[in-house]
DRENTIMAR-479376 format. One record per residue: y, z, x of N, C-alpha, C, CB in turn; residue in three letters. Coordinates in pm, whole numbers, plus 32768, in hexadecimal, padded with zeros to 4 digits. Atoms other than C-alpha are relative to their C-alpha. Last residue first. Glycine has a CB too. Example, Ala and Ser with C-alpha at 12.3 -4.5 7.8 and 13.67 -1.06 7.14 Angstrom:
residues 2
7F897FFA7FAE7F9682CA8557806D80497FB3802E7F728029ser
7F89800080597E3E830C84CE80788000805A8003807D7F9Dala
***
This chain:
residues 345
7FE680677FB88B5079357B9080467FC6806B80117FD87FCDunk
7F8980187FCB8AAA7A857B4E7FFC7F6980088019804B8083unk
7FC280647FB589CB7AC47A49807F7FE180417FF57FB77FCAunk
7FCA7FF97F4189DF7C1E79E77FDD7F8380127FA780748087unk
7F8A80027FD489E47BC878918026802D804B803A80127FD1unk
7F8F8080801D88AB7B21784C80818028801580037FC57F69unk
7FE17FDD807087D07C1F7901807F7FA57FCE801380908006unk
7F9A7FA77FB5870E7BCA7A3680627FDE7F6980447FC180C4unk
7FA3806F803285B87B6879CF80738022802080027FE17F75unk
803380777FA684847C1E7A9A80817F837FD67F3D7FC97FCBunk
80858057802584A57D29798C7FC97F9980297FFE7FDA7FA1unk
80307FE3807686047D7179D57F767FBA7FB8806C7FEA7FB9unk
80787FF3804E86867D547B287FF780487F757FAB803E8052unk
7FE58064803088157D1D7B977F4E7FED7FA2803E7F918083unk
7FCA7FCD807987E47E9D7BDA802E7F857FBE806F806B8013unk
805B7FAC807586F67E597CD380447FFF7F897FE2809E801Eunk
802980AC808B881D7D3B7D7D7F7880587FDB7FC77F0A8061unk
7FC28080806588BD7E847E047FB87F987FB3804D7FAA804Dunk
7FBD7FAB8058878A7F277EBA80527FF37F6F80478028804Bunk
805E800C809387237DDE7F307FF5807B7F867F5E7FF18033unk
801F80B28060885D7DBC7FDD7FA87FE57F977FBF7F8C8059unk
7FAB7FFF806E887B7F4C805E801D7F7B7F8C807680228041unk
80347F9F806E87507F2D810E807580167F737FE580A08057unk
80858033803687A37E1881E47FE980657F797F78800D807Funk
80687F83802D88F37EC582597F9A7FB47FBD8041807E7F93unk
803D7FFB7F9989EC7DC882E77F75802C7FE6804280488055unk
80117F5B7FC98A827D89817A7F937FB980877F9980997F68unk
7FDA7FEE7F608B067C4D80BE7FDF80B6801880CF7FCB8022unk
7FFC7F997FE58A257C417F5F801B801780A67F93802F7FC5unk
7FB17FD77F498A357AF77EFF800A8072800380A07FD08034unk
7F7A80157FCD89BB7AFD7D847FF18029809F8076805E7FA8unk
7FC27F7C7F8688707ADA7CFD806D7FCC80367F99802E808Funk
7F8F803A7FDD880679EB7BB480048088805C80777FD17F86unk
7FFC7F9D8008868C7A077B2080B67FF780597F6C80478036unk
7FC6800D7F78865278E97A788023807E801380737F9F8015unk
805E7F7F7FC7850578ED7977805C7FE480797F357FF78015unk
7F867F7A80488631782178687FA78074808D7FD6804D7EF2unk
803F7FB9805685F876E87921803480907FD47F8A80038031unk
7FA87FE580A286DC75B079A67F5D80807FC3801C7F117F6Aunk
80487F998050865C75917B0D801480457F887FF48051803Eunk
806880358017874074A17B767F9780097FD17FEE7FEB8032unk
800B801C808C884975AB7B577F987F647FF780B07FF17FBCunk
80658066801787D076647C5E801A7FAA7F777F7480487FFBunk
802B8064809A892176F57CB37F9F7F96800880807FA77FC3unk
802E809B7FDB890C78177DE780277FB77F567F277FF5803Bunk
7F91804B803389BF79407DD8800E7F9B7FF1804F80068025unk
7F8080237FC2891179EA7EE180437F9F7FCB7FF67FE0807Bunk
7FE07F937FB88792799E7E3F80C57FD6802B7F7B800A8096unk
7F9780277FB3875B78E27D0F80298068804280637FC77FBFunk
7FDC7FBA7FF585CF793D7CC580AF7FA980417F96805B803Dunk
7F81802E7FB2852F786A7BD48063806E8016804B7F8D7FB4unk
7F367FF08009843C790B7B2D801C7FDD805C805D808B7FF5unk
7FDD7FE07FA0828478887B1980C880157FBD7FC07F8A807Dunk
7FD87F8B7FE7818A78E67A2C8085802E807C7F808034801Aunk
7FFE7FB8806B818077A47962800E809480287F8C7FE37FB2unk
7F84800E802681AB76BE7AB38023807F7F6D800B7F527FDAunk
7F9D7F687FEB80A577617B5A80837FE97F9D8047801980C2unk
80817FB280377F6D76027B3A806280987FD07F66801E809Aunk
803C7FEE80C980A375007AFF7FA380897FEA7F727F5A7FC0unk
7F897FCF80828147759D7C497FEF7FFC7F5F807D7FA1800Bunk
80167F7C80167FF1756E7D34806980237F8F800D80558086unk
803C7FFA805C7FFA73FE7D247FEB807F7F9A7FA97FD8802Eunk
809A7F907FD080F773F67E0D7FCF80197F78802380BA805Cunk
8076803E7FBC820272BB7DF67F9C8056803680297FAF8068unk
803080A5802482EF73127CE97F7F7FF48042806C7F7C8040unk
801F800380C082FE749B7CCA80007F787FEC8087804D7F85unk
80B07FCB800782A774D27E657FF07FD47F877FCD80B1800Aunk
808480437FE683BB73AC7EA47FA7804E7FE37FE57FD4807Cunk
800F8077805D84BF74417DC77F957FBF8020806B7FA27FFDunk
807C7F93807C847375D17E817FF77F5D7F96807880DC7F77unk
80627FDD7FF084DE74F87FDF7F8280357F88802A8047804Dunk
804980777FEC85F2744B7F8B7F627FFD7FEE801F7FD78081unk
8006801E809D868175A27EE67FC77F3E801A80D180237F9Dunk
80397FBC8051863E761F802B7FE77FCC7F988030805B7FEEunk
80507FE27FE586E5751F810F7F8580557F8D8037802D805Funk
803380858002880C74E480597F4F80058009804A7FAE8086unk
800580407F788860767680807FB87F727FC17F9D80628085unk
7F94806E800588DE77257F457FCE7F96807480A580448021unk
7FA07FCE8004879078157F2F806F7F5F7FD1800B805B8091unk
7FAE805A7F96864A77D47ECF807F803B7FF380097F587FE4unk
7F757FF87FDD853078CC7E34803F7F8C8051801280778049unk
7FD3805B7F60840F78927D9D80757FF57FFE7FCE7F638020unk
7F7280287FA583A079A47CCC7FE87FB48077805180818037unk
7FC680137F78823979CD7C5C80707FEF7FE37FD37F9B8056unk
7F3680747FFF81BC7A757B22801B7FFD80B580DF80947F8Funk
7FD08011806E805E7B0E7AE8808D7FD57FE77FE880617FCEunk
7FA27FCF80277FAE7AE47C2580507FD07F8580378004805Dunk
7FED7FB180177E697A857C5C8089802E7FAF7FDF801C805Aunk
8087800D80817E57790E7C65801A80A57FFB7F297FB8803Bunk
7FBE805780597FD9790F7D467F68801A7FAB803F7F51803Dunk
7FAD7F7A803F7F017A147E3C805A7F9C7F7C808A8064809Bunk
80207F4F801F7E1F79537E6D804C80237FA6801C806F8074unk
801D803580947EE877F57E837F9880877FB17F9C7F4D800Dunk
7F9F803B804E7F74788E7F9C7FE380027F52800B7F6E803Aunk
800B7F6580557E3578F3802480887FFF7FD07FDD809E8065unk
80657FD6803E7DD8779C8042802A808E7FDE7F857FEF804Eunk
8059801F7FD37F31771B80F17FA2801E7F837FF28039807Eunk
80298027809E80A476CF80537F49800D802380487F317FC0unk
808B80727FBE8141777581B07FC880197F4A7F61805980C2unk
7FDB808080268284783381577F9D7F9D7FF680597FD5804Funk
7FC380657FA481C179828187805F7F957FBC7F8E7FB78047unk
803C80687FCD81CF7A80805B802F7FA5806B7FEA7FC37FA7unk
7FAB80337F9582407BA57FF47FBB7FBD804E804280588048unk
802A80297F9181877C527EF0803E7F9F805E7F9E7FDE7FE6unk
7F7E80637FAC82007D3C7E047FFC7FED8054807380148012unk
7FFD80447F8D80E77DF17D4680787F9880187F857FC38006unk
7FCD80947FFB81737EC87BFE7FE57FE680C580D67FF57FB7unk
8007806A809B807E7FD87B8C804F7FA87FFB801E803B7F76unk
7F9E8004803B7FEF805F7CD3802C7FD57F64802B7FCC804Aunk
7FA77FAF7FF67EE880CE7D88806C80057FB3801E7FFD8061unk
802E7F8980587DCB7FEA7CBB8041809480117F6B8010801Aunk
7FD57FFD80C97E9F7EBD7CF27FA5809F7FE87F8F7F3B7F70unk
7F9B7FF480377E867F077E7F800B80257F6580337F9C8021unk
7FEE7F837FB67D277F177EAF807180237FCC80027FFE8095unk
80627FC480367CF27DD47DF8800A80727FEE7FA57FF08030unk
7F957FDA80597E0C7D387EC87FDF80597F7080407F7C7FDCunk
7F8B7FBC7FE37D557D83801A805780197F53805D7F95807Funk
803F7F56800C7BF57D127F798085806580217F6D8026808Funk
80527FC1806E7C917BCB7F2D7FC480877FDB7FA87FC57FFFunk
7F6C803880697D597B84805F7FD2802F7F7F80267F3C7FF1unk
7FBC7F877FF47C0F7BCE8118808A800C7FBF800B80198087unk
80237F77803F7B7D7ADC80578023807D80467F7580077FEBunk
8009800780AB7C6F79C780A97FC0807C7FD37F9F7F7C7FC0unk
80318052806C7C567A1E820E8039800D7F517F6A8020800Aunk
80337FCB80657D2F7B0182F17FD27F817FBE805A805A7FB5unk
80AB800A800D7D6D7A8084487FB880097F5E7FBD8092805Dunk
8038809280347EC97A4384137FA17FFF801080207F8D802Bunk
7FD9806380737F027BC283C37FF17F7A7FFC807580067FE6unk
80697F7C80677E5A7C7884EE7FFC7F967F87806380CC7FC2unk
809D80427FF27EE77B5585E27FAD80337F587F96805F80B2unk
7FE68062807580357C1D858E7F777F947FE380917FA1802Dunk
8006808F7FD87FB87D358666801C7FB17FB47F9C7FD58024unk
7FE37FD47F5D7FD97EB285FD800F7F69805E7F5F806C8047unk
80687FEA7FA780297E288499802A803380A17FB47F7A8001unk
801780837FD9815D7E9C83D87F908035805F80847FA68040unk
7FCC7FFF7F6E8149800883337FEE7F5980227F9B80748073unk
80297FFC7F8580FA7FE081D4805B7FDE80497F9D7FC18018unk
801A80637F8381A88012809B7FC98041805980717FBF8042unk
80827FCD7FA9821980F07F5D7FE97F8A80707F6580137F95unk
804D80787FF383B580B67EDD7F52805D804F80717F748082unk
808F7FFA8062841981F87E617FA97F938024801A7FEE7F57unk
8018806080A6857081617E9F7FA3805D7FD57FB37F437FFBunk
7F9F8045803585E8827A7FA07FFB7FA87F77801E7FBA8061unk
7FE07F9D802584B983378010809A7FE37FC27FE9805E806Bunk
7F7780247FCE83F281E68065806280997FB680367F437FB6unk
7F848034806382AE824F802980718007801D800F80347F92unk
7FA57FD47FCD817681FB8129805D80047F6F80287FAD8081unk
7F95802F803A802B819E811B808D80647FFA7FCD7FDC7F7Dunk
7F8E80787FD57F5E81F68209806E7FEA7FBC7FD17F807FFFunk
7FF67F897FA27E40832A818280877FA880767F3C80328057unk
7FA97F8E800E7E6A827D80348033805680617FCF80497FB9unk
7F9A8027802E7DE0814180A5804F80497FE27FF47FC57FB7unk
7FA57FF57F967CC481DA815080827FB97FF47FC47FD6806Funk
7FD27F8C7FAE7C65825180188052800180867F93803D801Eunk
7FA17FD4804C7C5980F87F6D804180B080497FB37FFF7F5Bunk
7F9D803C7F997BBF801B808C8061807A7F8F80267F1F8010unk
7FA98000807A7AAB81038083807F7FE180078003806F7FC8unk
7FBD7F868049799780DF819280657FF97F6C805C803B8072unk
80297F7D802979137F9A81E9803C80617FF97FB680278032unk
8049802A808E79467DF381C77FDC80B77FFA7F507F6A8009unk
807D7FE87FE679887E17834C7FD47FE27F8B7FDD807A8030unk
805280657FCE7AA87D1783267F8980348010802B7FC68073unk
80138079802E7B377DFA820E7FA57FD1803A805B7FB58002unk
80A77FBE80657B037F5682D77FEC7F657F8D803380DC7F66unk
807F7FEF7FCD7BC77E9783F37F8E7FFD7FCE7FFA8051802Bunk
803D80867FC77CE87E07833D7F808015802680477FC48076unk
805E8010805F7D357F6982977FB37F798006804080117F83unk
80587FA480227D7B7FF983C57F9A7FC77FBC803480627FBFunk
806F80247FB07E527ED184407F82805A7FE2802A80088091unk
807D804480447F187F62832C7FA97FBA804680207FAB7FA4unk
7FF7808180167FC7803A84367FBD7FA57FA17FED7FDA805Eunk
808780157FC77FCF81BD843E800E7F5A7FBF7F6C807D7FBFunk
80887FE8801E813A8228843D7F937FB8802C7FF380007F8Funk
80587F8F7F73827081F684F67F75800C7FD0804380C48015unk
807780497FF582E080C383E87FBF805D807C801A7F53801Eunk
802A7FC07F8D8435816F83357F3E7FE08015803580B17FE6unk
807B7F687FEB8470806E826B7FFF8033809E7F347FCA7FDAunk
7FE07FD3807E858E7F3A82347FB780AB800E7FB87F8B7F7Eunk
7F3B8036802785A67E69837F800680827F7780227F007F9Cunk
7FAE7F777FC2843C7F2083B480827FF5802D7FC180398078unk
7FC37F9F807383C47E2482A6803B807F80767F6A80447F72unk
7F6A7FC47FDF84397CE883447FD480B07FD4809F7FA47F82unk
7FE07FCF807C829D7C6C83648088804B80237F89805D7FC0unk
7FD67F808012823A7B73840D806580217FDF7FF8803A804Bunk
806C80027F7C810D7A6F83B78088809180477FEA7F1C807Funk
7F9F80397FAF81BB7B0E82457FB67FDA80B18089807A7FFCunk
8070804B7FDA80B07BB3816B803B7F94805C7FB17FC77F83unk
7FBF80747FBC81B17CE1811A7F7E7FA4806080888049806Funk
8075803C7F9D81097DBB801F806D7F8D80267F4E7FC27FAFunk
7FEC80587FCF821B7E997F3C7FB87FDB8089806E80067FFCunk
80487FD67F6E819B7F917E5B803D7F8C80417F438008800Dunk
7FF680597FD3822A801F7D417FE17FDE807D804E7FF07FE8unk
80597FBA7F7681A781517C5580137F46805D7F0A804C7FC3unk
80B080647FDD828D811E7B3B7FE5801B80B180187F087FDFunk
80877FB57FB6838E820D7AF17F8D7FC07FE97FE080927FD1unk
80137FEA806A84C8810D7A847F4480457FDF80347F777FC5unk
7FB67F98805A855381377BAD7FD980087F7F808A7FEA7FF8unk
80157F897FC783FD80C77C808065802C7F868020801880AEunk
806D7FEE806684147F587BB87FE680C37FE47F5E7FA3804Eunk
7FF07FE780A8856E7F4E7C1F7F9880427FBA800B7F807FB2unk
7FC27F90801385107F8F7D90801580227F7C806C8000803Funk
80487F997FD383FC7EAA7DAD8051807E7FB77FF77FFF80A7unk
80728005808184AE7D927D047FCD80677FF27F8D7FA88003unk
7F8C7FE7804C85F67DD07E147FA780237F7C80757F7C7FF7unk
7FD77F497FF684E67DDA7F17804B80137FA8804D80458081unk
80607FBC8040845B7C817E90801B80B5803A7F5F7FAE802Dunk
7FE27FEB80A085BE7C0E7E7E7F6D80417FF680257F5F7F8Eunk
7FB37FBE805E85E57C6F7FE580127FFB7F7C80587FF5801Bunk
803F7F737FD484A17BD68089809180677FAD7FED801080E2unk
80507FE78043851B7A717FFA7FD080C47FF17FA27F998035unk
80017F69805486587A7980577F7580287FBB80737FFC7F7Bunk
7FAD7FEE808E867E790B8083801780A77FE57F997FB67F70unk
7F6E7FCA80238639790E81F0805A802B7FBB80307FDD8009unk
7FFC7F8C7FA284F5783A8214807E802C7FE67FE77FE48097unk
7FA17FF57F8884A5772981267FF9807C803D808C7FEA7FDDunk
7FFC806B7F84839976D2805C804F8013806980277F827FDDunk
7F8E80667FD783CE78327F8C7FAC7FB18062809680468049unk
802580787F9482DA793E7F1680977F93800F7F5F7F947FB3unk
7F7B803B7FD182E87A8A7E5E7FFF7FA2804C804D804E803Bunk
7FE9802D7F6981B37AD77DBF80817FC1800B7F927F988037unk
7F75807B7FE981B57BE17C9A7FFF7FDC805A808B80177FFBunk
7FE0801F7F7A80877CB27C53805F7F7D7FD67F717FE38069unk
7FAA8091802080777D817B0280197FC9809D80B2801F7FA0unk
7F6980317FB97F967EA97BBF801C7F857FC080037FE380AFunk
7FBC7FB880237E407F367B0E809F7FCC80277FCB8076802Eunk
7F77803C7FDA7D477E3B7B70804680807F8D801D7F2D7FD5unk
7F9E7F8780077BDB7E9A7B65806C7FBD801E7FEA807F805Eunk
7FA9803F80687AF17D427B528069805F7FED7FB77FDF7F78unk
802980957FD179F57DA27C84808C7FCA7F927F2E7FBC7FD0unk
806280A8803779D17EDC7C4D80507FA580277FE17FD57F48unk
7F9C8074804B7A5C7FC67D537FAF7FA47FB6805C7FA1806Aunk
802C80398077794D80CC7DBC80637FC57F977FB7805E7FC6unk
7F718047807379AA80A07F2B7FA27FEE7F6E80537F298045unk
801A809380437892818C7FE380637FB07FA07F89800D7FAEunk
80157FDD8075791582A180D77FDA7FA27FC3805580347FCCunk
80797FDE804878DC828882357FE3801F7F507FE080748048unk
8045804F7FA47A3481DF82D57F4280147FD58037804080AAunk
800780B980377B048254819D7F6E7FB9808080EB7F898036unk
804F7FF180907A9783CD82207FED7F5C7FBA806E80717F88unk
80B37FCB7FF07B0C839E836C7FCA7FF87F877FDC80A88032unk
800F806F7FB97C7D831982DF7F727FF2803780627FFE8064unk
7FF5807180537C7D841781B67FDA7F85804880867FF47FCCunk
80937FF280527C3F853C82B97FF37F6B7F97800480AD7F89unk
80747FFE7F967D3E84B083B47F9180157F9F8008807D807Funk
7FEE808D7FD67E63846D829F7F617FEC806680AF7FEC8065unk
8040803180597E0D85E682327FFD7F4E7FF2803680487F93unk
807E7FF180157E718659836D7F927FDE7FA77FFF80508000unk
801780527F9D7FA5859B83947F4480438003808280198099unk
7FD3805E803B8003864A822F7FBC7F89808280AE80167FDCunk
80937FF280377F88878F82C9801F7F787FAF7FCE80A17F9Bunk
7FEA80168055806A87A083D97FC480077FB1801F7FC98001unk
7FAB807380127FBC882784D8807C7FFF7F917FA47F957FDEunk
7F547FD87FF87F1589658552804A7FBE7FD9803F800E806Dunk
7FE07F7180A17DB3894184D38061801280007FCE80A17FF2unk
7F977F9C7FB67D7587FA85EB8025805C7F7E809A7FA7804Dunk
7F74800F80437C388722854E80658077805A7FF280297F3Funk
7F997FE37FEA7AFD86F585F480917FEF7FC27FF47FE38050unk
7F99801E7FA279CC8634859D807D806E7FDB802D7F587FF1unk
7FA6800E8042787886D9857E80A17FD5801A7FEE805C7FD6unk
80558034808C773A86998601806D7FEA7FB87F92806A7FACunk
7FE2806B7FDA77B5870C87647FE27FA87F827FC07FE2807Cunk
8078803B7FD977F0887C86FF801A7F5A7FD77F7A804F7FB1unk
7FFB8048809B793A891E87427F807F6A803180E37FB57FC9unk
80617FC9802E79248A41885A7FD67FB07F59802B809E8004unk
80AC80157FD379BD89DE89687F9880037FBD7FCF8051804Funk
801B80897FB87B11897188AF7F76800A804A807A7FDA8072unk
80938027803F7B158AC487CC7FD07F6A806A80177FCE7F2Funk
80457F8D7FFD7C558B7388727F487FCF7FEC804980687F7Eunk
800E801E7F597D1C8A1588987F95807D802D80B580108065unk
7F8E7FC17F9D7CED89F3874A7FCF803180538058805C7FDAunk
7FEA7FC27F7C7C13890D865E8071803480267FEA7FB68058unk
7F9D7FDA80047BB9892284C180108049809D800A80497F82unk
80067F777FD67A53886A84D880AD801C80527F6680118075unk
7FA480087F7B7A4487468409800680AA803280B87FB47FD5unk
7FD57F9C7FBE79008700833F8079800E806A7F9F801E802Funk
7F8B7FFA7F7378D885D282978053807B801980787F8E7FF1unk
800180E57FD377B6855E81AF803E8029809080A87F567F7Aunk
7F5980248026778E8720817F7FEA7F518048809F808C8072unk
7FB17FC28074761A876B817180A07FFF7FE97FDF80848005unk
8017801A8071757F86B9823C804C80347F807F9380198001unk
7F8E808B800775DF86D8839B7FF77FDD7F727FD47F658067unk
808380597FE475308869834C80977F597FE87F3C80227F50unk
7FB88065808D765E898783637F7D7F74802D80FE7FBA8020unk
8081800F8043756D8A8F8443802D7F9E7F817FB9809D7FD2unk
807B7FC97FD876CF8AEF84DE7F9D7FE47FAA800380828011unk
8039805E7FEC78088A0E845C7F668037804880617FA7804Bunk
8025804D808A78A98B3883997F7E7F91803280A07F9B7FBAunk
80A47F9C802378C98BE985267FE27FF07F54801A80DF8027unk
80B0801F7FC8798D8A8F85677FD8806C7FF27FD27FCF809Eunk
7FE17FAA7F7B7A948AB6844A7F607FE18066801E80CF7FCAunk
806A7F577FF57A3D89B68361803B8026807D7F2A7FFA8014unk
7FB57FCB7F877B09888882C07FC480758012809780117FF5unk
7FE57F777FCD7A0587F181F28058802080637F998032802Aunk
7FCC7FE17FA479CF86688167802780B77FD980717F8E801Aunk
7FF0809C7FC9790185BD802A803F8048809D808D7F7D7F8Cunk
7F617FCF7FF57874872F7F9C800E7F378071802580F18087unk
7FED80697F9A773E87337EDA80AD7FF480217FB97F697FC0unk
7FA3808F7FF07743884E7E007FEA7FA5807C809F80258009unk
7FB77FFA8085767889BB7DA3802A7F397FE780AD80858018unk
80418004805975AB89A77EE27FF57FCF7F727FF880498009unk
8051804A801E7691898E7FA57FA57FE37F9B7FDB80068040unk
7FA7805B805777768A707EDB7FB77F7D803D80BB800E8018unk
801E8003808576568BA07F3580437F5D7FC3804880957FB6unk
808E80217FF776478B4580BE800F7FE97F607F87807E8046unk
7FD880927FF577F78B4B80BF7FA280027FED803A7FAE8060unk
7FD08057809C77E18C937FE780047F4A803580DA80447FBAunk
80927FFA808F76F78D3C811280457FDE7F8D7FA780B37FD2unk
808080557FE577EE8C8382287FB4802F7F997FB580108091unk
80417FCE7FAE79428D40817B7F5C7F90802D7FF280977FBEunk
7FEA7FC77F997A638CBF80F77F92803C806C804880507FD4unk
808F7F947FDD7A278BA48042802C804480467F7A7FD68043unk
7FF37FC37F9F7B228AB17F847F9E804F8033805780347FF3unk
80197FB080397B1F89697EBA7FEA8067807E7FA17FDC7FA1unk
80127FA77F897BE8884C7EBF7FBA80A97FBC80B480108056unk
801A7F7E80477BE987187DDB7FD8804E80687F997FFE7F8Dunk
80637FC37FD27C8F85DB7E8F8022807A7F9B7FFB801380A4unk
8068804D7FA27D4384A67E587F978060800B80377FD38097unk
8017804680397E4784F57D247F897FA98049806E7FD57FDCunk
806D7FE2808B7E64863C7D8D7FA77FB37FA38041802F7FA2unk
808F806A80167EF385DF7EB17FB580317F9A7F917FF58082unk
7FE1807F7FAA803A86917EFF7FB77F9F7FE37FF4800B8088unk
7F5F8022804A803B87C57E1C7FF77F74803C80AA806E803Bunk
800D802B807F7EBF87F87E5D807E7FC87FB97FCD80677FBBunk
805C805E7FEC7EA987B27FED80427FE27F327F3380418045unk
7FBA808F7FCE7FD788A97FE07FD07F917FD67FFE7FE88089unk
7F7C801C805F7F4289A37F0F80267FA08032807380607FF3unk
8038803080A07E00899C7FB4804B7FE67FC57FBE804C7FA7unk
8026806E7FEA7E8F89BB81107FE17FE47FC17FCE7FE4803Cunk
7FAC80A27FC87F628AC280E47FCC7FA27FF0801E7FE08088unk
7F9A7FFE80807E548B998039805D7F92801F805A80947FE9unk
804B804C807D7D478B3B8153806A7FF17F727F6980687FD1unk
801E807B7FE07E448BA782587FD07FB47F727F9480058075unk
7F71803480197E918D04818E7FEA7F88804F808780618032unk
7FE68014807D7D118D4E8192808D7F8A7FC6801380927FDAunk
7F5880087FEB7CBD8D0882F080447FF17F6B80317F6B8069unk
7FB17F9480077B3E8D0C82AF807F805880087FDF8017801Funk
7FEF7F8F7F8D7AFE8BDC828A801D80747FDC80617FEA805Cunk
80677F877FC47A5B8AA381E58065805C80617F6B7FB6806Bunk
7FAC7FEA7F8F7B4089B6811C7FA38073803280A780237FE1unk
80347F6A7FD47A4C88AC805F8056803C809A7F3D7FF08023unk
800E7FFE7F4A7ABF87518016801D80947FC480867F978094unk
80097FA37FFD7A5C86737ED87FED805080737FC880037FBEunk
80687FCC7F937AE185427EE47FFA808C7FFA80237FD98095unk
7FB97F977FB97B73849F7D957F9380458092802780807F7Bunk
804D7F867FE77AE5837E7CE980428052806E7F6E7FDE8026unk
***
């Protein structure tokens, strides 16, 4: 469902700018509609219920708390004495992209989540490994990216205690600690304020969050917050790519019952490939996943103990550059399988 937001002023050429923008940019979050004068804003009350307003403050005169959910009143340094206390504040001069991050983020905090309960829109892929080091976080950026070139709406969630992703992304923005909060309260809309955060990588296409403001943020999270987070997600995107701890815990096995194909990755290292033989002999958990899960050979690795056809084979890719690694091994992707004659050996 889309938010419906009302532009109140009399500043014609403002309001024009700002409608077009809002509409080229977000169209897919919000419906905008315009007013220029206070006796057409009284009539369109009337007419519509409006979810949020940007209003000039002489718009906001005899405006009742009722009638707009969420009123913001369009401030500058000219109007600052004179903006009433009922309503919150926005800056009119900005960006309008940082402005519309603020209305979306207020707005998620009072709006009602009408997510059912069974909605899933996103193919989710978990990326996991026993070990530490293999590459895990680069083949699921490499997954991410493929999925993106072939115009799918891709999202990459890093569930990591912490997280590499500002090795790869630009991470200045607004933090998913955001969306931790409105979770643990159980209120507002985890889906709006999801849009007013998320981030796209302007290179892959890849989509993502900012890392937390505290790492705490993330091992605190429960099982059902894990659940309502990935919920949220699948209904932004159409391929989830989740990036997972090493730890085999409860929300582990989550996300492994949800998700529609895992990768477990190992590389060449003793260690590793010690490590993914003991989860598939001696953890119970491997018979329950085994039917949705690929074998990932990272850096040129040979699992040949692992005799199956769901292998996905990656080559050594020497480079300093993080980004440029999972870049490269994208194009070793094809449908989660990596294509019988690019195998490297």
């Amino acid at each position: 469902m889309k938010m419906n937001l009302l532009i109140a002023s009399d500043d014609k050429e403002y309001s024009e700018h700002l409608s077009k923008t809002l509409l080229k940019s977000f169209s897919d979050v919000v419906v905008v509609s315009v007013c220029s004068s206070q006796k057409r804003l009284k009539e369109m009350l009337k007419e519509q219920k409006y979810d949020t307003a940007l209003l000039e403050v002489s718009f906001c005169k005899d405006l009742g708390t009722n009638d707009i959910q969420l009123p913001f009143v369009l401030w500058t340094e000219d109007a600052k004495n004179h903006i009433p206390e009922d309503f919150v504040k926005i800056r009119k001069y900005q960006r309008i992209s940082l402005m519309f991050e603020d209305v979306l983020e207020n707005y998620a905090k009072v709006s009602t989540n009408t997510r059912g309960i069974d909605v899933k829109k996103a193919n989710i892929t978990a990326v996991w490994s026993p070990s530490g080091g293999v590459g895990k976080t680069t083949v699921a950026l490499a997954l991410a990216a493929f999925e993106a070139s072939q115009d799918k709406q891709a999202m990459y969630l890093n569930l990591e205690s912490f997280s590499s992703a500002s090795g790869y992304f630009d991470t200045s923005g607004k933090s998913i600690s955001t969306i931790f909060e409105l979770i643990e309260t159980s209120g507002g809309n985890i889906n709006i304020l999801m849009q007013s955060i998320l981030r796209r990588d302007s290179a892959s296409n890849i989509s993502y969050f900012c890392c937390p403001d505290n790492f705490d943020d993330m091992n605190i999270l429960s099982t059902q917050h894990i659940s309502s987070l990935i919920a949220a997600c699948s209904e932004l995107a159409d391929e989830l790519i989740i990036d997972m701890s090493c730890l085999c815990d409860e929300r582990a096995r989550y996300v492994f019952e949800v998700a529609d194909r895992i990768f477990l990755v190992s590389d060449n290292t003793n260690t590793a490939q010690v490590k993914l033989e003991h989860f598939m002999n001696r953890h119970n958990l491997f018979s329950q996943i085994k039917d949705k899960v690929y074998f990932v050979a990272n850096k040129g690795a040979k699992l040949g103990k692992l005799s199956t056809k769901e292998m996905i084979s990656l080559p050594l890719v020497e480079s300093s550059d993080e980004r440029k690694i999972y870049k490269v091994l994208s194009s070793f992707m094809k449908g989660g399988v990596v294509k019988e004659e690019q195998k490297h050996d």
